[in-house]
N, C-alpha and C positions, 0 to 999 in steps of 0.2 A: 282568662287570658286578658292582657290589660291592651288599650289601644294601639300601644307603643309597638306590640308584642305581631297584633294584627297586622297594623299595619307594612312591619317587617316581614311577614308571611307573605303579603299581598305583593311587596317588592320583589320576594322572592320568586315569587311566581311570574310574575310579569318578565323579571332575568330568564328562569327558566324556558317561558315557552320563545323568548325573543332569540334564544340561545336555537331551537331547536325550527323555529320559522324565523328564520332571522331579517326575509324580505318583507315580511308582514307590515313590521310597524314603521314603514319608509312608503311613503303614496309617491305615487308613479307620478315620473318629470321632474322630483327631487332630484338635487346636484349628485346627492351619495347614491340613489337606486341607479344610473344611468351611467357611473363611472367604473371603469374595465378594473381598477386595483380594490375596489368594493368589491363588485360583484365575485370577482376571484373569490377575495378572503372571507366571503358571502361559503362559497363552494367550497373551499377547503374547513373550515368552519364544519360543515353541516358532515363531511367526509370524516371527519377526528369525530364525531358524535356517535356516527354510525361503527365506529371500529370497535371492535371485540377482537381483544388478546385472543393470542392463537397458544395453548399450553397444551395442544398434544406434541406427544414428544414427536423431534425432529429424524427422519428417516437419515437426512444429507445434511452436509454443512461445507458450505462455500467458506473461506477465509479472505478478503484481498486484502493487502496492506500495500499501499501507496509511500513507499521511505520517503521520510521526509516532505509528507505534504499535510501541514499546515494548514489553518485556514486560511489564511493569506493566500498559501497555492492554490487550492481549492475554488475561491472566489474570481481568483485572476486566469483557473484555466475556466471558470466556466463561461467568463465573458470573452476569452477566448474561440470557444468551443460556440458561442453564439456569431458572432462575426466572423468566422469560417464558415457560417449559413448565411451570412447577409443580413443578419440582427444585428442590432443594436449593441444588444450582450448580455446586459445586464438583466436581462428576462430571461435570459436561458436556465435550463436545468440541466445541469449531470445526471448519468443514471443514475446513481447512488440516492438523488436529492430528494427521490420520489418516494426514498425508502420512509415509514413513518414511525420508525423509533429510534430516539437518537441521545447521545450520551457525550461527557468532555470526558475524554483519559489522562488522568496525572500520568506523565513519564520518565518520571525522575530512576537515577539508579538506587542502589542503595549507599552505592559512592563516591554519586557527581551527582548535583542540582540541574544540571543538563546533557542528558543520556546520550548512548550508544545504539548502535541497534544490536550490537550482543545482547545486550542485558533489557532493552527493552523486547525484543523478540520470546527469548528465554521466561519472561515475564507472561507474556502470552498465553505461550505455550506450552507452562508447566504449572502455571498458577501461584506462583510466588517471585517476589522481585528478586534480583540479586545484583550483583556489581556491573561494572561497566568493562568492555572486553573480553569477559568470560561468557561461555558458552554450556547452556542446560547444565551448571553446576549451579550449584547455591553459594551464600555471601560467603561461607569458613575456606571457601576456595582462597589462591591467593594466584594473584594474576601472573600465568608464563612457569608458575611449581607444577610441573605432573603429580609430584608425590601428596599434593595439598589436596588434590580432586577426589582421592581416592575414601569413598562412601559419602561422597557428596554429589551422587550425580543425580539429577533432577529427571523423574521420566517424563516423557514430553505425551503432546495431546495426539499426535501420530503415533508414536509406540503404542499407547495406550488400544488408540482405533485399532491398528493392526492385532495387535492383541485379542482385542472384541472380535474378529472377524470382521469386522470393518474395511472395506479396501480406501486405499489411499493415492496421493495425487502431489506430488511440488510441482510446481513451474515458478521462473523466476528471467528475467531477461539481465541479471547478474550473473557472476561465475554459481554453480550450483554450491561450490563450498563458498559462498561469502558469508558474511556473517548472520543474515535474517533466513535463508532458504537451512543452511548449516543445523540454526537451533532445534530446529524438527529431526533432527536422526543421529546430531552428533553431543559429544560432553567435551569439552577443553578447557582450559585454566587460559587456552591465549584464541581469539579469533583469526588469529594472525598465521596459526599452524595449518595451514589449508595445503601442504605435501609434506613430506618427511624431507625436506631441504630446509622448510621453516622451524621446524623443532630445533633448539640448540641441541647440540652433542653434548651436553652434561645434562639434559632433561631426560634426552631419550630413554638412558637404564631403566626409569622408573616404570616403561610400560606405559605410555600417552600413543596413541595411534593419532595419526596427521586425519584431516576432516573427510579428505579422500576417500583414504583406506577406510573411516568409519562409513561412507555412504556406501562404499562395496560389499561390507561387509556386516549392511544391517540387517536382523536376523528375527525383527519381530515379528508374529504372524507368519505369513508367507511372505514379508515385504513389502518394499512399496511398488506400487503397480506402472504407476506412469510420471516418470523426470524429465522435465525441458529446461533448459538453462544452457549457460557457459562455463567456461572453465576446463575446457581438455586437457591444456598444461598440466593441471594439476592432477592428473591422472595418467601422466604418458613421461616417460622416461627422458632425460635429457639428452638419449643419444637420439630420439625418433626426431621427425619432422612429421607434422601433421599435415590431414589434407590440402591443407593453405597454405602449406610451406611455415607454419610455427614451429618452434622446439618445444617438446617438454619441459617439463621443471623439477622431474624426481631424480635424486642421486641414489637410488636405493635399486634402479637398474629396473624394476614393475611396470608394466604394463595393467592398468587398473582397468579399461575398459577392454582388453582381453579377456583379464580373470573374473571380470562383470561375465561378460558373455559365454566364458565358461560355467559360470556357476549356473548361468541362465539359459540352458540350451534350446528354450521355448521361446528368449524373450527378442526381443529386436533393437539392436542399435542402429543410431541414423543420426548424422551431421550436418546435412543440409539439408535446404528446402526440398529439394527432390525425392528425399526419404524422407520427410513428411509429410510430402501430399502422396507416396505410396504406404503411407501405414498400414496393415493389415489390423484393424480395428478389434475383426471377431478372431483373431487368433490368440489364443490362451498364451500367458507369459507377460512379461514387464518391457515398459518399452525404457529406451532412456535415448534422450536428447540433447547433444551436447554442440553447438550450432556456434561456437566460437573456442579459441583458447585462450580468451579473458572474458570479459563480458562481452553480455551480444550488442547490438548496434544503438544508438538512443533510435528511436520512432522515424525522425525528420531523416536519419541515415542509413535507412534499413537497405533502401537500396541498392548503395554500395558495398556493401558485404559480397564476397568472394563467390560462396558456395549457396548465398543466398539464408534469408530468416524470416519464421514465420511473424507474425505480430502476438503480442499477448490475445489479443482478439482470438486469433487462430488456433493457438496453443490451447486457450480456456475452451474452446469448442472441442476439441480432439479430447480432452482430456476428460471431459463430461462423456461424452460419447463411449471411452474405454470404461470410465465407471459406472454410467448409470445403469447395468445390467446387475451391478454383485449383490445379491441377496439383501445384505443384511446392511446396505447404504455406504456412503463414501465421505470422506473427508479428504477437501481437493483446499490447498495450501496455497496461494495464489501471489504471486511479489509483482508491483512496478516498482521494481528498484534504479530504474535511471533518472527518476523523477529527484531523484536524492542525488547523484552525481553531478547531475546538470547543475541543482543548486550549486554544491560546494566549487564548481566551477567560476559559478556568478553569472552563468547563463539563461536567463529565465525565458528566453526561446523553447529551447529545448528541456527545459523542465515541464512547460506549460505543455509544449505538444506531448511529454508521457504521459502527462497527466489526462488527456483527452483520448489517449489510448486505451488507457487503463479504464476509463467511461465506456470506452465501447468495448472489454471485456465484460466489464459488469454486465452490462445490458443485455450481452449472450448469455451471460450465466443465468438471469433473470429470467429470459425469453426461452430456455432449454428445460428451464426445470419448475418444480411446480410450487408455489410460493403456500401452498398446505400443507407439504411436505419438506421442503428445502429451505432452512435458514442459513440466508447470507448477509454476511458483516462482511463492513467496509468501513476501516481507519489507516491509521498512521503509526508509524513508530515512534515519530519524533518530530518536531517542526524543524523551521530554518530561518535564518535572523533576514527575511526577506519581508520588506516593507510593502505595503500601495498606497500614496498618500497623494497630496495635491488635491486643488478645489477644480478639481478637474470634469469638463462639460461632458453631460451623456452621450455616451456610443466613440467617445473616443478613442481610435486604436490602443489595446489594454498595453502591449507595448510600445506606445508610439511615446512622444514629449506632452508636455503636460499642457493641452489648449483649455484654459480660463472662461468664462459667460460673463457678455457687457452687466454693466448696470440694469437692464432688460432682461438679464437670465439665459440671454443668447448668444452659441458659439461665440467667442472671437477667430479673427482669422490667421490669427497667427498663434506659433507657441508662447505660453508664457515665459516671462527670463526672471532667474533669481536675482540677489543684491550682487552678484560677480559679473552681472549681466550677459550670461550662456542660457538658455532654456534647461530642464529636465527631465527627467521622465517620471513617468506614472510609479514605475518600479522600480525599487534597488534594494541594494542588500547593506546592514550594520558593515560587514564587513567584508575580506577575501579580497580579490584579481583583480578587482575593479579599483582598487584606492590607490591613489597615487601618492607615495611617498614624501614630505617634505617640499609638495609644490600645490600649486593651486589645480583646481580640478580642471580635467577637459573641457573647452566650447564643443559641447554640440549641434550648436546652428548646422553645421555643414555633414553629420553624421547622422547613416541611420542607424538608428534606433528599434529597426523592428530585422535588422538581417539576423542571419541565422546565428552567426558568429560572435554578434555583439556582447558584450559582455556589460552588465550591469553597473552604474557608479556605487563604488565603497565607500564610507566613512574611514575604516580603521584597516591597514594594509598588515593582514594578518596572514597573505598568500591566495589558499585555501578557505573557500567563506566557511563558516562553523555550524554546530548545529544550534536550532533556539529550542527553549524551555519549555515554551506556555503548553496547555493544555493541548490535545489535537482533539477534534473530534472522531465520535464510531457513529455508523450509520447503520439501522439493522430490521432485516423483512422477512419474516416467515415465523414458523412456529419457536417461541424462546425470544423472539426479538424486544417482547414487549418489556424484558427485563432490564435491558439499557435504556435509563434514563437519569438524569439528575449528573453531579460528578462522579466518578470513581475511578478507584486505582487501577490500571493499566492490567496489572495481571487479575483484574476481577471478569477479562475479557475470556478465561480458560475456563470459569466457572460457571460462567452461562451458557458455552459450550460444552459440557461435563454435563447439566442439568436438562439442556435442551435433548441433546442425543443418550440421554440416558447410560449413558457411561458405564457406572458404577453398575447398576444393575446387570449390561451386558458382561462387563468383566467377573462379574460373582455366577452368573449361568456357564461360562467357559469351563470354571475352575473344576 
């Protein structure tokens, strides 16, 4: 061995044990032994050393998908979710954050360069990408043809579990037919057919069932066990009025959550808070949840709902609790889909507060179940053309206007103003509500900037803001997790799921 050779050895070693006693070669009252972002990355450091992949197969699998949250949301709820404690912000963790394997998801469709959540959902969930709009078909579908779907329909990772004997779980604080809760039990050419009022009358001959009638009438396994969501309209006839005084939306005269409950003479429906804080947990049968007749309330509004709603928080507790008894484990489907609404509003108030909802779902599901047995992920569908930008000074309100640090690096006391001479804010969005048409933008001096209601400054007055491209991240802890890492394809998220719970092998012991 030649010197050269040695003495690379000898390097090697010195990285080695520095890697593994990393306080070692730093003598005490050093600037870097004594300071709090060392010694952290000191601790986390020695934590990644110590981890060994978990590759026994997964008894449980948690799902959340956060629609529409981006890194951008992510970062802006978590300094959020720190200054709602009295932090600064930017220290804070999400539950999610703590998970230690982690991966970027491409989300393209197969035909838009900036997806849906039909077709990214569907992607998920079935293990293969396909178009935008459609649902648990593949790409030979053609968008809004029934007749196009037909032996194109993709089975999804819920059929499948059900199948296995697997019991299963949606919650969603969206209509239960919208288009991410939807791709787990239904097949459509449109996301859009969420009652048989949606289907055109030259579609229907073909035999397409509205998303509705598919979740009444899903028939894998024994079904799914336990549904929360919105959307009663789409299940109640347009002559009925619901408990809140809504109509219906079916003209086909149906009563879908009757013939739920007929078919279900064990299981239990319930629409407001009241009949879900009386669940009967150990009574055998399927629950279903249906707590609005569009979507349920964003987070900051829950309040004011009628009949009253639980939080995702709530929900992911109840619904661990109806599963975590069945044999042979659970697959619990999990949506913040208002985080995703609020964006396209241009409201990053109330996108941020889902978004710290949905943190404290996570952290029950974490804190219920057992991380040697339970792999749960946590990503996005899709981002949103939502910015954070400015040289903006530490701990400054994440929605407040953009206060600047003197030449010293300190506060200033006022906001900064751009070349139009208005201040701005931390946050805004490419485009949507917020952009003002053919005139110069609003002076903020005199506006808040952190009310509920504010709406974001646009660039480009497109209405509705839109969705953005870029990669989102997955976040993933338990046995199988350790498979997410590097970039990957969005529908490579059904395969690690399929590998971790052992899937195939259940569904080959059934047969």
């Amino acid at each position: 061995m030649n010197n050269f050779s040695i003495v690379g050895c000898g390097f090697i070693l010195a990285i080695s044990q520095a890697a593994f006693f990393p306080a070692s070669i730093w003598a005490e009252g050093e600037p870097q032994a004594t300071d709090t972002y060392f010694i952290e990355a000191q601790k986390t450091l020695s934590q990644k050393l110590a981890r060994k992949p978990n590759t026994a197969p997964a008894r449980n699998i948690i799902l959340f998908i956060g629609d529409g949250m981006g890194v951008s949301t992510v970062t802006a709820a978590r300094i959020l979710e720190g200054q709602l404690k009295g932090m600064a912000g930017e220290e804070n963790i999400l539950s999610w954050e703590t998970f230690p394997y982690t991966a970027l998801s491409k989300t393209y469709n197969t035909n838009r360069q900036i997806p849906d959540s039909a077709g990214t959902a569907s992607a998920f969930l079935s293990g293969t990408k396909t178009k935008s709009n459609v649902i648990s078909v593949n790409q030979n579908a053609v968008q809004g043809d029934c007749k196009s779907t037909q032996g194109n329909h993709l089975e999804t990772f819920l059929e499948l579990s059900e199948k296995a004997g697997i019991g299963t779980g949606i919650i969603t604080n969206a209509r239960l037919t919208h288009a991410t809760p939807a791709a787990a039990y239904a097949h459509v050419p449109s996301r859009y057919w969420e009652n048989d009022d949606d289907i055109p009358e030259d579609e229907q001959k073909y035999g397409c069932l509205d998303i509705a009638q598919q979740f009444v009438n899903f028939s894998a396994g024994n079904g799914i066990e336990i549904a929360f969501g919105g959307g009663r309209r789409n299940f109640l006839p347009s002559s009925v009025t619901d408990a809140e005084d809504e109509k219906g939306r079916r003209k086909d005269g149906r009563n879908l959550i009757e013939e739920w409950q007929n078919r279900h003479q064990n299981g239990q429906y319930i629409w407001n808070e009241t009949g879900f804080d009386q669940l009967d947990l150990k009574k055998d049968g399927p629950i279903l949840g249906l707590f609005n007749a569009s979507h349920m309330q964003f987070e900051t509004d829950r309040h004011l709902d009628k009949g009253g709603e639980p939080s995702l928080a709530d929900m992911t507790k109840k619904a661990i609790q109806k599963l975590e008894g069945k044999s042979e484990g659970y697959f619990l489907y999990i949506e913040g889909a208002r985080i995703d609404q609020a964006h396209h509003a241009g409201n990053a108030y109330r996108a941020l507060h889902d978004t710290v909802a949905l943190a404290k779902a996570v952290q029950v599901a974490r804190e219920m179940t057992n991380g040697q047995d339970t792999l749960i992920i946590v990503t996005a569908d899709h981002s949103h053309g939502f910015v954070m930008t400015g040289d903006v000074t530490r701990g400054n309100p994440i929605l407040g206007k953009v206060v600047e640090n003197d030449k010293r690096g300190v506060a200033k006391g006022h906001p900064a103003r751009a070349k139009d001479g208005s201040p701005y804010t931390t946050l805004g969005y490419y485009n949507g509500g917020g952009a003002i048409e053919g005139q110069p933008r609003s002076d903020l001096t005199h506006v808040d900037t952190e009310a509920q209601n504010y709406l974001q400054q646009a660039l480009v007055p497109t209405g509705y803001e839109r969705h953005g491209g870029e990669d989102v991240a997955i976040y993933a802890d338990g046995p199988g997790g350790y498979l997410f890492h590097g970039v990957v394809e969005q529908n490579y998220i059904f395969h690690v799921m399929n590998h971790a719970l052992r899937l195939n092998e259940k569904l080959k012991s059934v047969k």
